[in-house]
KOLKOLFI-185809 format. One line per field, with one value per residue (C-alpha): residue in three letters; residue number from 1; x, y, z. Coordinates in nm, 2 decimals, always signed. Example, Ala and Ser with C-alpha at 12.3 -4.5 7.8 and 13.67 -1.06 7.14 Angstrom:
2
res <- [ALA, SER]
n <- [1, 2]
east <- [+1.23, +1.37]
north <- [-0.45, -0.11]
up <- [+0.78, +0.71]
***
This chain:
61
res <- [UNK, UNK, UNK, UNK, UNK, UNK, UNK, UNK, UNK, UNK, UNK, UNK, UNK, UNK, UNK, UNK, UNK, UNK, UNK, UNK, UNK, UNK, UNK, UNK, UNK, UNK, UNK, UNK, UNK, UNK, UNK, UNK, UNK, UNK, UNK, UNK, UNK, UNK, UNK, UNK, UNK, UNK, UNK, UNK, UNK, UNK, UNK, UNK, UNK, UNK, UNK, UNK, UNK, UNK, UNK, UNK, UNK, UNK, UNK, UNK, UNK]
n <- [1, 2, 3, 4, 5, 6, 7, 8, 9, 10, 11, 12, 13, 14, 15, 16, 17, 18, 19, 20, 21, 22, 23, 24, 25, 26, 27, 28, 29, 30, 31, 32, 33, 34, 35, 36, 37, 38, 39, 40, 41, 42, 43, 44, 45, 46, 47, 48, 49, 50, 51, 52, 53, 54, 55, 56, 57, 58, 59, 60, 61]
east <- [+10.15, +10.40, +10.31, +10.42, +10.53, +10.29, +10.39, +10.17, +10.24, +10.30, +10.05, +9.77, +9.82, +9.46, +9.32, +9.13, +9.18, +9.55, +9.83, +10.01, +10.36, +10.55, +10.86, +11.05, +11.41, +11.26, +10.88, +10.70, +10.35, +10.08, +9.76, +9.48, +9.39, +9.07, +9.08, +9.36, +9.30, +9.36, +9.73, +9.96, +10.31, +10.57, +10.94, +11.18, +11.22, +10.84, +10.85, +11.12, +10.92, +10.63, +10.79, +10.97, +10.61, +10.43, +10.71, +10.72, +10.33, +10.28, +9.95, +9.82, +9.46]
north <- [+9.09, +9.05, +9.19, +9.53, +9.79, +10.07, +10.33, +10.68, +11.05, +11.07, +11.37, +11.14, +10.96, +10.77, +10.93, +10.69, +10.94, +10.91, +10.81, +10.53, +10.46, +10.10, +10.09, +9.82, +9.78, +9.89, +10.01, +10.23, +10.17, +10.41, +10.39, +10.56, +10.45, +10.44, +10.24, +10.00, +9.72, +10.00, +10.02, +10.22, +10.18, +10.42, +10.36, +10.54, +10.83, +10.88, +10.90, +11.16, +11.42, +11.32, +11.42, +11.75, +11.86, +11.86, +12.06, +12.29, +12.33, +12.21, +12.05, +12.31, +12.43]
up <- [+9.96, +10.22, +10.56, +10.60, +10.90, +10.84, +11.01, +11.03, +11.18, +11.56, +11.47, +11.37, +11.74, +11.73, +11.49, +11.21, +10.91, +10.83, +10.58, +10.63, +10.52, +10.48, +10.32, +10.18, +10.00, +9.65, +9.75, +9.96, +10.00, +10.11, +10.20, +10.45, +10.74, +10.64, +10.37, +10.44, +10.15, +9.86, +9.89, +9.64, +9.57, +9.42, +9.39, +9.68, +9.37, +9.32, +9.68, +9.73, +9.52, +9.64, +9.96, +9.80, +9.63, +9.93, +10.13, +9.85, +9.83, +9.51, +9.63, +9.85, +9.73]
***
């Protein structure tokens, strides 16, 4: 894999329980900062309602 800008949540400052974000001209990959080798990749759609679900609370418990 290429080497990637992960970028988390100014929120998450230190913190070593995070998501991570790297995006690319055709990928975004995310992973946790806790487990940085497993690495999952959606395309910029899948992203955007990934994005619009979890503003809408579609995942809220």
């Amino acid at each position: 894999m290429e080497e990637l800008a992960w970028q988390r949540p100014s929120l998450c400052a230190d913190s070593s329980n995070c998501p991570e974000v790297a995006v690319t001209g055709d990928t975004v990959y995310i992973r946790s900062s806790l487990r940085t080798t497993e690495v999952t990749q959606l395309t910029p759609t899948e992203w955007r309602d990934l994005l619009t679900g979890i503003r809408n609370g579609e995942f809220d418990v």
